[in-house]
Structure formats: C-alpha cells, structure tokens
N, C-alpha and C positions, 0 to 999 in steps of 0.2 A: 955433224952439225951444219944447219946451212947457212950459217953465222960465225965468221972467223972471232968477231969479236965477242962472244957468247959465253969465252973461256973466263969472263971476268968471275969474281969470287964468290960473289953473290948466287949462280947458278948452282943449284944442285942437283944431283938426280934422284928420282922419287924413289923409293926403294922397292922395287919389286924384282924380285928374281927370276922369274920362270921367262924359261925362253920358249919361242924366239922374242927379241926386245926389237922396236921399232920407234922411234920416234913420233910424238905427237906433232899429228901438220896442219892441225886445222886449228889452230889460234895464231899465234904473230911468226912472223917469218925466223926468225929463232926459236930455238928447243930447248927447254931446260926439263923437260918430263919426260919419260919413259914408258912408255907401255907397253903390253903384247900387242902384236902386230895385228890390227884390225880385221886383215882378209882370212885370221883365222880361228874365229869368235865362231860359239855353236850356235849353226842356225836349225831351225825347226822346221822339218820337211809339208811342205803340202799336198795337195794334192799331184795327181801326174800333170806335169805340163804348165806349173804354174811355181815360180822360183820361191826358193826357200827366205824365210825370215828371220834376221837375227832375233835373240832371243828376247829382249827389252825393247823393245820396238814397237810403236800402237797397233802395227798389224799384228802382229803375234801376242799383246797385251788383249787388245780390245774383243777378242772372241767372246769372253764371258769376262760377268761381272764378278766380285769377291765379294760376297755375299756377307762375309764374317765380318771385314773390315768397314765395307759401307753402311752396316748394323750400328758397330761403332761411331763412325763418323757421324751417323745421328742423331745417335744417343749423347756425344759430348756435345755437338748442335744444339740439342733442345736443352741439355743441362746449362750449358753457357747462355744461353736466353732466360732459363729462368731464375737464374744467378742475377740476374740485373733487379730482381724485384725484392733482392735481400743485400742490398749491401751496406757496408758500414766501414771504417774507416780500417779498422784492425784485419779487415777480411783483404781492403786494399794493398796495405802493407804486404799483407803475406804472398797475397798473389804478384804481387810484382818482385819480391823477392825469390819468390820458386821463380820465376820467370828469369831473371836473371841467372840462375842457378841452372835449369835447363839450357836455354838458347845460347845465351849467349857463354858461359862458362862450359857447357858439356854437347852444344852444336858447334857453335860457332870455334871454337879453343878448342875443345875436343875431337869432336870427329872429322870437323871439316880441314884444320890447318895444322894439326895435330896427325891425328891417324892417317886421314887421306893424301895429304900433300906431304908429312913430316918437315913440316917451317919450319919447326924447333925443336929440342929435345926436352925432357922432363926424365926424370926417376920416372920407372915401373909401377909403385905403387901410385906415384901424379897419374899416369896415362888413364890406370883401372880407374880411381876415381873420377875424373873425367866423362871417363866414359858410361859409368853409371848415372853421372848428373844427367847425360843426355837420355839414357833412358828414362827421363822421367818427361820428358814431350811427349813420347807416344809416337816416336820416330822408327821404330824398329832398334834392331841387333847394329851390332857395330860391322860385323861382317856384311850383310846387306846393306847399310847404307852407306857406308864406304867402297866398295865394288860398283853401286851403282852410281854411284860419283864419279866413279873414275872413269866408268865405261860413257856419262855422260862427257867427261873432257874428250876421251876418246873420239866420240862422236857427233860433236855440240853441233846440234843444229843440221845435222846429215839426217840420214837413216840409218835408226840404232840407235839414236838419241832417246833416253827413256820419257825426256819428257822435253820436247822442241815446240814452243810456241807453232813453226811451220805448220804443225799439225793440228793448231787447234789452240786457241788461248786457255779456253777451259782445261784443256789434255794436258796441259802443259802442267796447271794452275793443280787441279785435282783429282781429275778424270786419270791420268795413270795411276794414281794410288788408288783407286777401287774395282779398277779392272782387271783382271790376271789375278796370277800370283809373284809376278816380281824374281828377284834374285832369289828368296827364297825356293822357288822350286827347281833353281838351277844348279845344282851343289857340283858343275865342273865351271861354268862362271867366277862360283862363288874362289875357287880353289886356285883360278887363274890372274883373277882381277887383285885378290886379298890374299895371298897366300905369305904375306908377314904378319898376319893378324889370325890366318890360322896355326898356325905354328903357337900359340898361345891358349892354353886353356882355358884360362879365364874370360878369353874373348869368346870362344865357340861354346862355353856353358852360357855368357851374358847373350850370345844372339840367338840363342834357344828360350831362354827366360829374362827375355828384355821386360816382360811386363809385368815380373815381379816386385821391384822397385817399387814404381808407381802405383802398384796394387799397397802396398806397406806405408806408405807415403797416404794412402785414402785411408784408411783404417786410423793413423796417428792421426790425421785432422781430425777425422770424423769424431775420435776420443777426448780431441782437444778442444775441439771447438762447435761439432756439433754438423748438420747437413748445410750452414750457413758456410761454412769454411771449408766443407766440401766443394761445393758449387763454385766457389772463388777460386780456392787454392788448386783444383782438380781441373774442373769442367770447365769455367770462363776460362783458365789462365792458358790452359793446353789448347784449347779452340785457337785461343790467339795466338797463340807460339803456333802452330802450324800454318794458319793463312800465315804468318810471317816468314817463313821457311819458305813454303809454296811462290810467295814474292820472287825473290830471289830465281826460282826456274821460270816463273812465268812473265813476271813484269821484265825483269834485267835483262831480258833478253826482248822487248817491243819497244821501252820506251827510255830516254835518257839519253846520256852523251856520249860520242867515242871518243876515248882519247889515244888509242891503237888501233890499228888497223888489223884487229885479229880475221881469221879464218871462220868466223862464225860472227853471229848477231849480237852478241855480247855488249851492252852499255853499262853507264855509270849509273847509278839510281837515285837521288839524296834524299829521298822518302823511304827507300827500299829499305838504306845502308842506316836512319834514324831506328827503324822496327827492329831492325835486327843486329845489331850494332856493329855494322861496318859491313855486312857484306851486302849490300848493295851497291860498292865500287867493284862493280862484278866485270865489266870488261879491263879494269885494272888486272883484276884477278886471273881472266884469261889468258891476258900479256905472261902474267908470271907467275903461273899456277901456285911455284914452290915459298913466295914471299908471305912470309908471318903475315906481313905488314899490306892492308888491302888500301887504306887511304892513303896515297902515298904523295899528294899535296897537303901545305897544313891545316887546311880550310876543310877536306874528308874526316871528317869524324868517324873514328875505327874506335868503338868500346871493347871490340874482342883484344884489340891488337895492344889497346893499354891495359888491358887483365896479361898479356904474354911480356908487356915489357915489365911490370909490376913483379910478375913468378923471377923475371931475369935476374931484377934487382935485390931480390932476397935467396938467390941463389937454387929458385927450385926450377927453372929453363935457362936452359944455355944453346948456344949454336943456332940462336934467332936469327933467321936469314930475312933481313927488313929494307927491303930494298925501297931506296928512295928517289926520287922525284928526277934526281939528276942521275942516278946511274939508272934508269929508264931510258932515259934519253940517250945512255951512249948503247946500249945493250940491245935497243930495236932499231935498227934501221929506218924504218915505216912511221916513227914515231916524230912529228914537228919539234923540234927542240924551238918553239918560242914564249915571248912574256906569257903569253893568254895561257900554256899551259903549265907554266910554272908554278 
C-alpha cells in the first residue's frame, strides 16, 4: 500500500483472484482496489514493426465498425423520436419507472457497485436479480460490462482505457460502443478481469442472453398497452438510460470539480450524478472505487446509494462499505481537509 494510513476499515479489496495482483495507480495516491497487473493484459499483434495494442483500446477498437450494434443504436434512435409524437401520461409513468428499474436499480446498484466494485453484499438470489434489471438498458452481459469497468479503472484515462475522453469526446461518449467488438470477443479478458462472475452460471448464461429480458419486457408491453407503450417503455426509455450511462464515461471525465487529486481526469458531475442517480460524483468514486456511497457530502444526491442503504435497513445488504466526507479526508493524503470541502 502506498498509504500507511489506508489500513482504515472502510478499505476493501475488490475481489478478484487471478494472479499476478497489482495495485491500482492511476487514481489517488492510496489503493484500496486490486487488479491484474496492467503490463500483462492481452495485446493484439500488428503489423511488423509497429507495437502491439491492448485489447480495449480505440486503436485496436476503432479498425471496424459493429455493424449489428450500430443497426440497433438506430433503430432505438429513431423509435425514441417517434415516441415523442404518442405520449400520454400513463406511458410516462411506466417509462420512468422501467428506467428506474434499469439504471439506477440494475446499473447503478447492480452492476457497477455491486458486481464490479462489491461496496456491499446482498443474497445470491438479490445479485441475479439485479442484474437482470440491468439487462433491460440494453447494456450488455454482466461479464462484459463488468471487465470492462474494471479494465477502465485499470486504465482511466491512459492507453487501454476503453473509453477516455483523451481520445475523443464522442469516443468516449459513443463511438466505443459501435466499433469493434468489445470484451465480448476477448473471452481471456473476459476470464481475467471477471473471473468471480464467471465462476457462476447464471452469470455466463445472463452475458450470453442479456437481451432476452428485454426482448419479454417488449412483447408484455406491446400486449399491455399496445406500440404506444412500446415506444415509451422500450425505445424512448433505453435511448435515455444509455446517453445517461454514456455521461458518466464521457462528461465525468471533461467537466466538473475535483475534489481528489486522482491519477486520471476524473470530476464531480451534478447533472451527471441527477440523470443517473449518483454516479456522477465520479472523481469521488475514483478516490474510492470500493465505497457504496458515491455522494459523500450531504448536499451529493446519491439515488443508487439510498436504494443500497434502504436494501441495509430491511436486512437484504450488509457490509455496505459507505465511506464518508470525514474518513476521505483522513484516508487520502492529497485530499484538502477544509470548510469548502466539507
């Protein structure tokens, strides 16, 4: 640790087992994450005479386009536009309620501070659920988009960053997700970055058939309410939850506050952290990957982080590690302990 005083209780280590383990270095000058060791990630050979590329990388991404997925991206495009010429109040409700239900219950609680980080713990059966809600964004498998989280901490803002503003605001924004193929065509990635998530069946049949869900989820509206509840509940509601997600990679990292002095571009968002609820205190979040808790002044509005104390208090999450405002301050170094950031 490069932090004597690091050992406070609040720190935890992320779980992944596969060695070698190395310390993340590129966020604040203490470690509380774990990873495999950067310099020995698979890179993808070029031509003679010209150095190899990690595998998530816009150089090794951006060769070709993904033709399947930009098909989609589309097509829920032009559905969410013409969602705006049928709506009515009951179609509102629902979409914002699946929206809750995705983003913020099955991204934000699910896969990102849950599966990727492990902030907290929940029952077996919580996690699977969870992580079905998130399938219903149209985010992918839990195995990809958790590996590719990680390997993002890994490398925020370097090279190997899947998606670093450095490279490109758009790239950042969207442009990685329709070029390549991603983690999914890396299945020793996938084995290195996630390998407590493949060790579960249920996870590696959900990252094979993440878009079954949501495929069942269209069919019921479409039965229940017809192509007007489609368009709402489907196509406007997922357009949005994704630019909202996409936020988070591309804005939190150009524009906002610091309030640590992490190893990467990382800022606080308060627009970011309203769309998505809470994780736009995303250079918070860099400080301390492992903390349930992303707002950690009282004035940061965190909606994921009161869904995980809500699960606490009726006893379905325990070991919420919610690190706040004042053990920030003893735990970074780098970090001004004054009024202004209190």
């Amino acid at each position: 640790m490069t932090n004597g005083r690091a050992k406070t209780n609040h720190l935890i280590i992320m779980a992944i087992s596969v060695p070698p383990l190395t310390p993340i270095q590129n966020e604040s000058t203490r470690t509380d994450v774990s990873l495999p060791s950067a310099d020995q990630d698979h890179p993808i050979a070029l031509t003679p005479g010209k150095p190899p590329m990690l595998a998530l990388s816009r150089d090794a991404q951006r060769l070709s386009l993904n033709w399947l997925i930009l098909s989609f991206m589309v097509l829920f495009h032009v559905g969410a536009i013409a969602a705006l010429f049928f709506f009515s109040w009951p179609v509102l409700i629902v979409a914002i309620t699946l929206h809750v239900i995705a983003i913020n219950a099955g991204i934000g609680m699910g896969y990102h501070r849950l599966l990727t980080h492990r902030g907290y713990q929940v029952p077996r059966w919580m996690e699977h659920l969870l992580a079905v809600c998130a399938t219903l964004s149209l985010e992918g498998g839990p195995l990809v988009w958790v590996a590719t989280h990680r390997v993002h901490h890994q490398h925020t803002d370097r090279p190997g960053d899947p998606h670093s503003p450095l490279e490109g605001g758009w790239w950042s924004h969207a442009g990685w997700v329709i070029h390549g193929s991603g983690a999914n065509a890396e299945p020793a990635l996938l084995a290195k970055y996630a390998p407590d998530l493949m060790k579960d069946d249920f996870y590696r049949w959900l990252n094979r058939y993440h878009w079954v869900p949501l495929t069942l989820l269209g069919f019921l509206l479409l039965a229940a309410g017809g192509w007007r509840l489609v368009l709402w509940g489907i196509f406007l509601r997922v357009t949005l939850g994704l630019h909202a997600t996409w936020f988070v990679n591309s804005a939190t990292h150009m524009w906002g506050s610091r309030r640590f002095d992490t190893r990467d571009d990382s800022r606080n968002n308060w627009w970011v952290a309203l769309l998505t609820g809470g994780e736009g205190w995303h250079n918070n979040h860099h400080a301390h990957p492992v903390s349930a808790r992303h707002g950690l002044a009282w004035y940061e509005f965190d909606l994921n982080y009161y869904g995980i104390w809500i699960m606490g208090r009726l006893g379905l999450a325990k070991r919420i590690n919610a690190l706040t405002i004042a053990q920030a301050a003893i735990a970074s170094p780098s970090f001004p302990p004054t009024r202004s950031n209190l």
